[in-house]
N, C-alpha and C positions, 0 to 999 in steps of 0.2 A: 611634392605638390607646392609650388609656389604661395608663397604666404606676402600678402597685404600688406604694409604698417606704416599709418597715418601719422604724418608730422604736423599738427596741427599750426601757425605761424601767423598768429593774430587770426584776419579771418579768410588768408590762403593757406593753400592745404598741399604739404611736399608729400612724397610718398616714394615707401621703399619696396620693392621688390624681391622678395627674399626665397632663393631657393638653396636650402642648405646653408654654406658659409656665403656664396656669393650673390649679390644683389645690384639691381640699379635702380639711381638714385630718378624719381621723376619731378621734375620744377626744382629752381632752390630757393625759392620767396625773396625777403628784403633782408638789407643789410646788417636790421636789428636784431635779426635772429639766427644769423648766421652760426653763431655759436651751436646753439641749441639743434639746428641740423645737423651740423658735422659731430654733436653729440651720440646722435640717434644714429648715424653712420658707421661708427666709430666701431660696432661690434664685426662687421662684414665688409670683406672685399667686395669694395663697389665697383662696376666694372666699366660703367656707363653711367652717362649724366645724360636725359631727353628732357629736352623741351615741347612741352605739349604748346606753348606760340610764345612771341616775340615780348608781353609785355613786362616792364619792368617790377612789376608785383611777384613777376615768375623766374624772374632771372637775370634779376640784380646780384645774385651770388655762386650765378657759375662760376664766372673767373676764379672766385675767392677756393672754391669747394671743389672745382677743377685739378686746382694745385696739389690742395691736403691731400686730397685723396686719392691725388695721379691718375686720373681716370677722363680720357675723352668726353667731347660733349657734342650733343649730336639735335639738331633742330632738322625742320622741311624749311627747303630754299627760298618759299615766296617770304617766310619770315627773316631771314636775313637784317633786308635795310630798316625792320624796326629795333634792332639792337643799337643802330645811333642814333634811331630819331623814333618816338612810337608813336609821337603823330603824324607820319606818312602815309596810314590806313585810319581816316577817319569814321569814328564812332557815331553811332546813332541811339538815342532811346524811346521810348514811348509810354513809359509809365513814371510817375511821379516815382517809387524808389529806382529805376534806372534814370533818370535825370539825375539824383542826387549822386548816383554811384558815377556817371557822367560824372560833374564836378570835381569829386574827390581825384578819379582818373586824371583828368585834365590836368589838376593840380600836381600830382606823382607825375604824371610825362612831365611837365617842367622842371620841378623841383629834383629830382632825382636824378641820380647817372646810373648809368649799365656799364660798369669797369669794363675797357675793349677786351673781346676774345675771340680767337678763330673758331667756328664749328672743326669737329672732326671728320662729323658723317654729317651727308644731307639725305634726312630721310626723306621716304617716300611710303605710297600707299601699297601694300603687302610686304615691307620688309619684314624680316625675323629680327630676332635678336635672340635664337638662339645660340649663337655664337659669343654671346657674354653669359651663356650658363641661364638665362632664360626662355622660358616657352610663354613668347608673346608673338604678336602682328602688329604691327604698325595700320592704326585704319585712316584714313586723312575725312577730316571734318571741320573744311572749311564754313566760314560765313560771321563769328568773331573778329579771326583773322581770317585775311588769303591763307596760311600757311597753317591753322590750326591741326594737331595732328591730335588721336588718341591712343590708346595700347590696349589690345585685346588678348587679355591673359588667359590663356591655357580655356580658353572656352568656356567659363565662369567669372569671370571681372574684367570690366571696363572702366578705362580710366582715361576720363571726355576732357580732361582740361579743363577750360571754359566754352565747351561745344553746348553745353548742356551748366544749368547752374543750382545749387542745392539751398538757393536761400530766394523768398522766405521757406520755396519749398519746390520741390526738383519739378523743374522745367526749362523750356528756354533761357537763355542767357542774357541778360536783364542790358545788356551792351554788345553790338553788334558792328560789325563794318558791313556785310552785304546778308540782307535779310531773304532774301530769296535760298542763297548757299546753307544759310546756317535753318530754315526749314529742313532744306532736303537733308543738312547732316542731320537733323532732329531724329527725319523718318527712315535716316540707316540705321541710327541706336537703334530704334524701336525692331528694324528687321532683322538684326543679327541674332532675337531670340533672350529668352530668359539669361540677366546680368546681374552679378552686383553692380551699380555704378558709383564711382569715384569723382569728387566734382570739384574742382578747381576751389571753390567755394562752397561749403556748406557740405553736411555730414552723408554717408554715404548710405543710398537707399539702392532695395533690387528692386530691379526691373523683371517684371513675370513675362513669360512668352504669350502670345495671342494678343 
């Protein structure tokens, strides 16, 4: 059975996918903690690197973690052109702490680079990845990004990226690019049935059915 394991990376959250010896890697945070991942890596052939979207909190250390670990990395296509520019898809907030989280964003899309890298795969909405030795789905849950994707593992954990967000406490995603998209991804979590869920940001709660 596929097991969980939370990299915690300030306050984005990488996560590994572990079944047996082999696993993939999902998000790889910032550059300052790069180490610290490829620490927690380092016991399992990782077979895969996904990106759950384009932003540079998530995937400022493919390229880097790419290499170590010889392992492809694989995003959904609309997120592409935010790997050299991530204000291509502008942000929206509406509450006093998403305007602040606004800000800080704003400031990282400038300040920060995403080392270039090619995708290997571009996912889409029902791929497997059993073919890297896991049993997950690819579910696509736009409205963050165009291209937000999640991973729906063996029918017990979902891991929403920033589809969905765990701070100050699990709900909608406090930063958005189309608000309308990222309701209805809201109300696919919801219909896929009792999850743990996994959140880009902030510690992971389940989700009961009904």
């Amino acid at each position: 059975m596929e097991q969980i394991h939370r990299v915690r990376c300030g306050t984005v959250n990488c996560y590994i996918i572990q079944n047996g010896s082999v696993a993939v890697l999902v998000d790889t945070g910032m550059k300052k903690h790069r180490e610290r991942i490829l620490k927690a890596c380092s016991p399992f052939d990782i077979r895969l690197i996904v990106l759950t979207h384009g932003h540079v909190d998530h995937v400022q250390n493919a390229a880097y973690l790419s290499e170590k670990l010889h392992a492809p990395i694989a995003i959904n296509r609309e997120d592409v052109p935010l790997l050299a520019d991530n204000t291509l898809q502008p942000l929206y907030a509406q509450t006093p702490m998403g305007r602040l989280m606004h800000f800080v964003s704003m400031r990282n899309f400038r300040r920060e680079r995403i080392p270039p890298f090619s995708p290997s795969m571009l996912l889409k909405d029902g791929d497997s990845l059993n073919a890297y030795g896991i049993c997950a789905k690819v579910v696509a849950l736009p409205g963050h990004t165009n291209g937000s994707i999640g991973l729906d593992i063996a029918g017990h954990s979902l891991i929403v990226g920033d589809a969905l967000m765990g701070l100050p406490r699990p709900g909608l995603p406090l930063l958005y690019h189309n608000g309308a998209a990222m309701r209805a991804s809201a109300a696919r979590i919801g219909g896929l049935g009792a999850r743990i869920l996994y959140f880009g940001h902030g510690r992971p709660a389940p989700r009961h059915a009904g």
